[in-house]
N, C-alpha and C positions, 0 to 999 in steps of 0.2 A: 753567124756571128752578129747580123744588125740586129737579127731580133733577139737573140743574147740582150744586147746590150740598150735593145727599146722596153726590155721589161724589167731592169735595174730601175728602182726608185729613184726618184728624184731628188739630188740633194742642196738643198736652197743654199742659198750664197751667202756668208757674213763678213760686212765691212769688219772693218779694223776696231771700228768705234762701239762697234755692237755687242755692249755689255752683257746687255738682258739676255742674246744667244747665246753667249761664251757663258754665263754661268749656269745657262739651262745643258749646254751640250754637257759641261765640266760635272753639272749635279747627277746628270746620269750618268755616264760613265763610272764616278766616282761610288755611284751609291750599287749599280750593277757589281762592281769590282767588290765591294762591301757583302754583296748578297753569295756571289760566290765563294769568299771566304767562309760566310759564319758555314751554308751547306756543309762544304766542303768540310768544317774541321768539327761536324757532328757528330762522327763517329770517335772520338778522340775524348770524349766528358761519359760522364754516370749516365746512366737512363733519364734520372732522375734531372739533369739541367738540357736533357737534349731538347724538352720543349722550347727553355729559353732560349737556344740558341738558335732554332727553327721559327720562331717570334721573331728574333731579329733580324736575321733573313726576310721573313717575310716582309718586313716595315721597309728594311731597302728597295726589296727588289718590285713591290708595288710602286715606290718611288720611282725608280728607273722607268719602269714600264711608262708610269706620267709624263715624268718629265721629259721621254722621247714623243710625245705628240704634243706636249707642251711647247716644246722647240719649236716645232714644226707649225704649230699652231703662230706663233710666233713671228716666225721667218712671214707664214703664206700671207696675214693681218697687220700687223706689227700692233696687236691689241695683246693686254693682258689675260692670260687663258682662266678669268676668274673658277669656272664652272669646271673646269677641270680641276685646277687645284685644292678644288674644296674637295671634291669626290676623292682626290686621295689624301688629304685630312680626315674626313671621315672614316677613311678604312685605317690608315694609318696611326692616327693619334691614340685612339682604344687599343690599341694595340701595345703602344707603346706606356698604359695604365694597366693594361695586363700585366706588362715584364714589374711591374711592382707588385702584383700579386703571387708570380712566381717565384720571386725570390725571398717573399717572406712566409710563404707556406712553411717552410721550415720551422717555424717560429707561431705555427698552429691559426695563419692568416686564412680567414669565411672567403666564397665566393661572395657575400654580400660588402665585403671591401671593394671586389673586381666592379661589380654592377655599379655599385656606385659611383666608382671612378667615369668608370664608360659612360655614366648617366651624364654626368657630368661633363664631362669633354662632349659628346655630341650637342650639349645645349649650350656649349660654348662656340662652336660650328658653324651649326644652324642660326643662329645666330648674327654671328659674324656674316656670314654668305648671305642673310638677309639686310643686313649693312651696309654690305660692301657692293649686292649686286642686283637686290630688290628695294628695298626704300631705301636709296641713297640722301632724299631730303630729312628722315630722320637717322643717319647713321650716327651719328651720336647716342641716340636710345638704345639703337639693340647693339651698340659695342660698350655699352654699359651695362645690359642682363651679359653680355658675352663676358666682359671682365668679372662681374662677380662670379660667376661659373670655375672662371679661371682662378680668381683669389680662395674661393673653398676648395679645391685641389690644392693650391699651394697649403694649405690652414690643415688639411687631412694627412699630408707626407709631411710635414715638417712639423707638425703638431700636433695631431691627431692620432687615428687608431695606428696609423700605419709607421706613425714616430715611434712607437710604446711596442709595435712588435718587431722592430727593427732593433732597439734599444736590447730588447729580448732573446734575442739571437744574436748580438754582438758581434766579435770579431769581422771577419771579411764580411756578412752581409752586410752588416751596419756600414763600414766604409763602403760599400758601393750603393744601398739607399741614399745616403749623406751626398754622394757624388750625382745620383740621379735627381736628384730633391735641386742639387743645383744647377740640374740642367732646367730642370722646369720651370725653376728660379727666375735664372740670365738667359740662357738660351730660347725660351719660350718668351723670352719678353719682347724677341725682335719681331714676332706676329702681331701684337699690338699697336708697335712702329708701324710695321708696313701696315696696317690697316687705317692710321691716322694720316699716314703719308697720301692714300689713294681715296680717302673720303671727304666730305667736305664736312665743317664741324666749326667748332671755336679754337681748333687745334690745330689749324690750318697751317699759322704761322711758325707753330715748331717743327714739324715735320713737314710742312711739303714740298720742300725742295728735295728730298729724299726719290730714287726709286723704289717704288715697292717691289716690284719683282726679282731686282739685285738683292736687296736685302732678305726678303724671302726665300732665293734662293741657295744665298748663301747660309739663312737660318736652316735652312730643311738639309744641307748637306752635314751641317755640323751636328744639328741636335740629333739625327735619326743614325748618323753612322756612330757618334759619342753615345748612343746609348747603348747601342749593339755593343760597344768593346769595351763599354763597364759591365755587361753582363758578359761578354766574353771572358774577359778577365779574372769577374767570379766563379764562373765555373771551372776557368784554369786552375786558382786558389782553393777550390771545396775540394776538385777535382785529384789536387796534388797530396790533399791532406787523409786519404782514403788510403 
């Protein structure tokens, strides 16, 4: 039994006060609980949306996976797990520029929409993670190539190619591009926050009394599971209409 219970991991301790654990513990939980839904209700839609629902699965449950050693990370430092969180932005965020390519195939959407998107979020990233964790005396500079990266993504779903084939296929996909476009919108703006929040800049004084890590993660639980169940959603809707 002792050695039972000397090869149980170890589980760090959280005060009361300890924000930044309780929304890393709360984001995985939340976002594992998210991954085993979309799985789980794969067999329930067309062939034809099981990828997107296997996409959003996938964006949580890489999430979860992080954000249980981000915790941890957390607890053992009480430093911000910069290097982690970037690494599952990078797998996660093209991903989540995917689920816009999928849902407007229908509507005769190129893989050179997908690249492009992708292209563009990892040099928003890159970026940022050089900002934010390599030249911090100019993080100003690369959270300015970062934002424009991010404003031509906002410029291509809201008014771009991907406006004109979402327009085109109307009905339900259109409402749920329209819905997506506004996650990228609002929900993706809190990334910015938290990055002026933990930088040093001439933006010091608006954000930085802010946590970055609360705020981050309480953005990554919002925007990653809300995207999953607008694309849930749609395929409940294509799905009914068959």
């Amino acid at each position: 039994m002792e050695n039972f219970l000397a090869s149980l991991p170890l589980v760090a301790k959280l005060t009361p006060d300890d924000y930044v654990g309780f929304t890393f513990f709360v984001g995985c939980m939340a976002m594992m609980a998210a991954s085993a839904f979309f799985f789980l209700s794969m067999g329930s839609f067309d062939k034809k949306w099981r990828t997107s629902i296997l996409v959003s699965g996938l964006i949580t449950f890489i999430a979860a996976v992080h954000y249980w050693y981000m915790r941890d990370y957390w607890a053992a430092f009480e430093e911000s797990p910069t290097f982690f969180r970037y690494v599952d932005w990078v797998l996660t965020v093209p991903l989540m520029c995917v689920e816009f390519f999928l849902i407007l195939k229908v509507a005769g959407a190129k893989k050179s929409l997908m690249w492009r998107l992708i292209f563009l979020s990892v040099i928003m990233l890159v970026t940022g993670y050089l900002g934010e964790a390599v030249y911090r005396d100019q993080a100003w500079l690369w959270g300015l190539i970062s934002g424009i990266a991010y404003f031509v993504i906002v410029y291509d779903i809201w008014l771009g190619q991907a406006k004109k084939l979402a327009e085109s296929a109307g009905g339900a996909v259109l409402k749920a591009h329209k819905t997506l476009c506004w996650f990228v919108l609002v929900g993706w703006a809190i990334y910015p926050i938290g990055y002026m929040a933990g930088t040093p800049g001439w933006y010091e004084g608006l954000f930085g009394g802010l946590d970055l890590d609360v705020v981050y993660n309480i953005g990554d639980a919002i925007n990653k599971i809300g995207f999953g169940l607008v694309v849930y959603g749609l395929a409940v809707s294509k799905s009914s209409e068959a």
